[in-house]
C-alpha positions in Angstrom: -26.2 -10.0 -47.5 -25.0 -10.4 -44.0 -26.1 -9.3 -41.2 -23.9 -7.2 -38.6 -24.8 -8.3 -35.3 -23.9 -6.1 -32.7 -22.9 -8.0 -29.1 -22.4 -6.1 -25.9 -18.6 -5.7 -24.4 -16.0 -7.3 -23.7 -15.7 -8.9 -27.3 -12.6 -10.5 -26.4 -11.2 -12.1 -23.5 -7.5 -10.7 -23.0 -6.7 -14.3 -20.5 -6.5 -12.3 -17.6 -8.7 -12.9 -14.4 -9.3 -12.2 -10.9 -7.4 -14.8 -9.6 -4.5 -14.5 -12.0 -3.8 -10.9 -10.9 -3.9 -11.2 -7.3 -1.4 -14.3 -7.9 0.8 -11.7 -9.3 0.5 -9.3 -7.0 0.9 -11.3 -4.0 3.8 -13.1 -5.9 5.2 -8.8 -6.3 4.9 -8.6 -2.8 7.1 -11.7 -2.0 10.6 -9.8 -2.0 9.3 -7.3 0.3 7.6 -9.7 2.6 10.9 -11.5 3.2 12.5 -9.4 3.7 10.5 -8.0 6.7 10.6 -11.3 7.8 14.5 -11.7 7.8 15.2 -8.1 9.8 12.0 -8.6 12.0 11.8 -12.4 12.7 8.7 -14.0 14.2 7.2 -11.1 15.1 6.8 -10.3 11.6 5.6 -13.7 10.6 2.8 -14.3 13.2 1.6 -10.7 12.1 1.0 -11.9 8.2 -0.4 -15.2 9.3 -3.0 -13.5 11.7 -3.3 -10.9 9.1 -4.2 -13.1 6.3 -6.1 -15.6 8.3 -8.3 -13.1 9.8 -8.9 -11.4 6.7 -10.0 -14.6 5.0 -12.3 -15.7 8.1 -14.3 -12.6 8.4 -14.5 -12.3 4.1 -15.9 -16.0 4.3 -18.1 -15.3 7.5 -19.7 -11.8 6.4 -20.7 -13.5 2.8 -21.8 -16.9 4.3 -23.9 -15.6 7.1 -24.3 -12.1 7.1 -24.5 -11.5 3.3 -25.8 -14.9 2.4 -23.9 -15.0 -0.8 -21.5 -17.7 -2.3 -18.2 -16.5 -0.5 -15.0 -15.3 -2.9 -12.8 -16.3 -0.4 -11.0 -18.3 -3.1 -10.3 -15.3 -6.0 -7.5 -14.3 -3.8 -8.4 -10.9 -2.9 -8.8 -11.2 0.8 -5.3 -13.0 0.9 -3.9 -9.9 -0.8 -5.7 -7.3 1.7 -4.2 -9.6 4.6 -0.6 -9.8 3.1 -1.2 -5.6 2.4 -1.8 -5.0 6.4 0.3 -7.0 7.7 3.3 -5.1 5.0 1.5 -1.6 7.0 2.2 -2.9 10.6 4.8 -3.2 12.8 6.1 -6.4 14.1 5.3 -6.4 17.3 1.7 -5.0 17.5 -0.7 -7.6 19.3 -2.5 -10.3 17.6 -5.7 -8.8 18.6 -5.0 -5.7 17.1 -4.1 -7.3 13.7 -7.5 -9.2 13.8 -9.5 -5.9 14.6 -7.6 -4.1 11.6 -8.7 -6.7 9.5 -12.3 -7.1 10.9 -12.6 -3.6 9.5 -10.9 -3.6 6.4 -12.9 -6.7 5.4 -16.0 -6.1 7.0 -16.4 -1.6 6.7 -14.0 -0.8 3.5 -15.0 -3.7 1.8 -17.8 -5.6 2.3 -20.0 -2.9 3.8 -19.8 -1.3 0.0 -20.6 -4.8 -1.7 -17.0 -6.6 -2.5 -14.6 -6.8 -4.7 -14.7 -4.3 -7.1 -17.0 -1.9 -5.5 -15.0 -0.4 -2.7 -14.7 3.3 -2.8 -11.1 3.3 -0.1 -8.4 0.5 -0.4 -8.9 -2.2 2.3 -5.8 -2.7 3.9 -5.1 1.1 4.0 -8.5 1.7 5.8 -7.3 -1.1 8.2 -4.4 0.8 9.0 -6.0 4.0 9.3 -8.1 2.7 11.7 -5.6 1.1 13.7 -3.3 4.1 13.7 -6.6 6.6 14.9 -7.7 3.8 17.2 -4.2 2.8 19.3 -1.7 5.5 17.9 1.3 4.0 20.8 1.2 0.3 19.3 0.8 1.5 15.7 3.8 4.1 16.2 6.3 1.5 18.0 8.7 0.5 15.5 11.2 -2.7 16.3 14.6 -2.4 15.5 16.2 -4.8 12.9 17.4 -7.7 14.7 18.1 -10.6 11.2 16.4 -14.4 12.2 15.3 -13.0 16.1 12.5 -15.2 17.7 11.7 -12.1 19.9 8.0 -10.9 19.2 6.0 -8.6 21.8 9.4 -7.6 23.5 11.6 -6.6 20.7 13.3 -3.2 21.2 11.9 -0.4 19.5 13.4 2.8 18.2 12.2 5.6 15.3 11.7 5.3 12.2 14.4 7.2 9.3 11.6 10.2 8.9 10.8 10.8 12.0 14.8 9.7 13.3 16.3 12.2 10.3 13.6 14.5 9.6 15.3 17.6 8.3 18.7 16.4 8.7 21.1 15.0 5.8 21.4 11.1 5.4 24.8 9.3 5.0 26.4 6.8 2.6 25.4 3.7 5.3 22.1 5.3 6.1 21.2 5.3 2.3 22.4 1.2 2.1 20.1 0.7 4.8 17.1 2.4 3.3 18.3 0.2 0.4 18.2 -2.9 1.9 15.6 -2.8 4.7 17.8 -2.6 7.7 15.6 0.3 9.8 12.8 0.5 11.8 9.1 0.7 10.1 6.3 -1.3 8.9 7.5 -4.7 8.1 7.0 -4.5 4.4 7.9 -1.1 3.7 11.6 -1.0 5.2 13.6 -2.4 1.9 13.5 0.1 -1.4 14.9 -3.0 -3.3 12.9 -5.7 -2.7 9.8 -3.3 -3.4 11.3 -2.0 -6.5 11.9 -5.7 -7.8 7.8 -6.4 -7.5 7.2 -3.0 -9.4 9.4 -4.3 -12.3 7.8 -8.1 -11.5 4.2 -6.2 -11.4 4.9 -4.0 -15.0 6.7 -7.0 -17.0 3.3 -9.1 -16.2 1.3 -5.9 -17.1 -0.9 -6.2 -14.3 -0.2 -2.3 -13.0 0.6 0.4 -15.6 3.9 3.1 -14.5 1.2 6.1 -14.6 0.3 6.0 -10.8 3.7 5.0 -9.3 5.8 7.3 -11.0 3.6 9.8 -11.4 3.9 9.7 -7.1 7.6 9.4 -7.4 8.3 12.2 -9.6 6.3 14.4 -7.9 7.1 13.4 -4.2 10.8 14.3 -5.8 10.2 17.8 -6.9 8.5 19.2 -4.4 11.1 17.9 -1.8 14.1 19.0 -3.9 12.7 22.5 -4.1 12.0 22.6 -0.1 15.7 20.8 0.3 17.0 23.6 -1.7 15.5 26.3 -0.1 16.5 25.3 3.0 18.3 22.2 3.7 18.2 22.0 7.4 14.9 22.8 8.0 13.8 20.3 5.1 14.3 16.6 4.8 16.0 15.6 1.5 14.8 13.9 -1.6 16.3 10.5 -1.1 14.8 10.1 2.4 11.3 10.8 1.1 11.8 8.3 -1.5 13.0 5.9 0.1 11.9 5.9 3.8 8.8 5.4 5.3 6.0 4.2 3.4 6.0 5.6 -0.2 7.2 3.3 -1.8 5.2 0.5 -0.7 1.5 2.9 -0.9 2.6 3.6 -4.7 3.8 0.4 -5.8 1.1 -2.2 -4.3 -1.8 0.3 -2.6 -2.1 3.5 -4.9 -2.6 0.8 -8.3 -5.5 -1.0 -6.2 -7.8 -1.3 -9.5 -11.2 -0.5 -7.7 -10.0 2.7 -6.0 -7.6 4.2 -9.1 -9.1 6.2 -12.3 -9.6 4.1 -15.2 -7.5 5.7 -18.1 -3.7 7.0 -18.2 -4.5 10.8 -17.8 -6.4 10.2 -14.7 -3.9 8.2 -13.2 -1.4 10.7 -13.4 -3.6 13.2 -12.5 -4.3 10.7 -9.1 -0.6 10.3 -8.5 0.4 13.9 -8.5 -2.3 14.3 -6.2 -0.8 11.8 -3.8 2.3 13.0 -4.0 1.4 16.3 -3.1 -0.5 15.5 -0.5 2.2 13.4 1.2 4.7 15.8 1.3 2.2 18.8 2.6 1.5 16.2 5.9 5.3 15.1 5.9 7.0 18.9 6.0 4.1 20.4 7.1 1.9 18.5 9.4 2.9 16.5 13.0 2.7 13.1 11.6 6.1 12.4 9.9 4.2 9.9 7.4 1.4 10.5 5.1 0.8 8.1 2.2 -2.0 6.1 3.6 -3.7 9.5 4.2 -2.9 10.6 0.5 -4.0 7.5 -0.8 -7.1 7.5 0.9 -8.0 11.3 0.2 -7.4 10.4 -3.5 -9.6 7.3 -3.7 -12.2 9.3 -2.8 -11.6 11.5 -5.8 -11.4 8.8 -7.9 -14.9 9.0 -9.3 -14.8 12.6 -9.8 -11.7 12.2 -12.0 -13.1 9.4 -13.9 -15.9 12.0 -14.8 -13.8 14.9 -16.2 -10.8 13.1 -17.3 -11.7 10.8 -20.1 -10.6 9.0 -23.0 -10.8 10.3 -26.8 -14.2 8.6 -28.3 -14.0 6.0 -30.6 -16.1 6.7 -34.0 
């Protein structure tokens, strides 16, 4: 008679890796990306380079020398924290300000807690965060659009659609250029296209599920439309939520983050309604006329406590 041996998880290997899935992501993020660096130029370019440069450096110095571990440099995840700040920034913010973000996403929100993996708060959300608390003028001048400009520090500045058209109905050309990416904001977050084309990229490979994002979409939706409805001048309309500001870049490529999301489908959705929620109370109801990286972040710290009390059937 055989035996039935008994082996600990995983007991098979689904192909997927580390390295695989932060190639797709940071091939997700590409359309985006470009576009930022169409409408914002050079500024926007020198910002992901110092971005994802600095992020590498202090990942590779913190494990080498500080840590004294083999550095991970190479699985890709710094890259993707460097490419996510820099998509949080505005063009034009100083060089020394983008390595300081990183310095502290790397070295506080993810090193600090031991890597990859065990992170409580998303990296390049913490980064911003910081930044944002830290020099609230630099983080809070957006450029204007100007397509293939070389200007960098001196680009013009001017607000952002929330805070331009907060409360106020949006036109037909307004709408294309929430569409396309042709408004003021964080480089990476101004184009609802490009970011909905890495979604689709990001489900088709299966590396993100629809639980989290949508979950935020829906509900960021219906809470607006009943404000709109109740009174349209004194709140902002659906469509501007959705597609201005940050939202759809904190849901698509930030609220998904693997190590700071619950693990199963009910959680998720029960993460992204709290998000959602939470970004609309601060939009409508607080002074900052953005609040996903503050959702997100609330909500990752959640994240174990959901993972607790919501999950999955048993098998056997």
């Amino acid at each position: 008679m055989d035996k039935l041996i008994i082996s600990p998880a995983p007991h098979i290997h689904g192909g997927d890796s580390i390295e695989k899935n932060m190639r797709g992501v940071i091939i997700a993020m590409m359309p985006a990306l470009l576009v930022g660096f169409y409408f914002f130029g050079m500024g926007a370019l020198i910002v992901t380079l110092v971005s994802v440069g600095s992020c590498v450096l202090f990942e590779y110095l913190i494990q080498r020398f500080l840590l004294k571990i083999k550095p991970t440099i190479t699985d890709g995840s710094a890259i993707v924290t460097g490419v996510l700040l820099a998509m949080n920034l505005p063009s034009n913010i100083p060089v020394w300000m983008v390595m300081l973000g990183a310095l502290f996403a790397i070295g506080v929100a993810k090193m600090s807690f031991g890597g990859l993996g065990n992170n409580p708060f998303n990296p390049a959300l913490a980064g911003r965060v910081f930044l944002l608390i830290s020099f609230p003028v630099a983080m809070t001048s957006w450029p204007e659009p100007a397509p293939l400009t070389t200007a960098y520090l001196d680009a013009q500045t001017g607000a952002t659609a929330l805070s331009s058209l907060k409360g106020g109905e949006v036109d037909i050309p307004r709408i294309m250029n929430l569409l396309i990416g042709k408004m003021g904001g964080s480089l990476g977050e101004v184009s609802a296209i490009a970011i909905l084309l890495g979604l689709l990229y990001l489900l088709a490979k299966k590396i993100i599920s629809w639980h989290i994002p949508v979950s935020i979409l829906v509900t960021v939706a219906l809470f607006t439309s009943i404000l709109h409805l109740s009174n349209p001048e004194e709140f902002a309309s659906p469509l501007l939520h959705l597609l201005g500001g940050g939202l759809l870049l904190g849901a698509v490529f930030m609220a998904t983050d693997y190590a700071t999301s619950p693990m199963n489908p009910r959680g998720m959705v029960v993460f992204g309604v709290g998000i959602g929620i939470i970004t609309v109370v601060i939009r409508e109801f607080g002074a900052y006329p953005e609040g996903v990286s503050f959702a997100i972040l609330i909500m990752n710290a959640f994240t174990p406590l959901i993972n607790n009390y919501i999950k999955p059937k048993r098998f056997g």
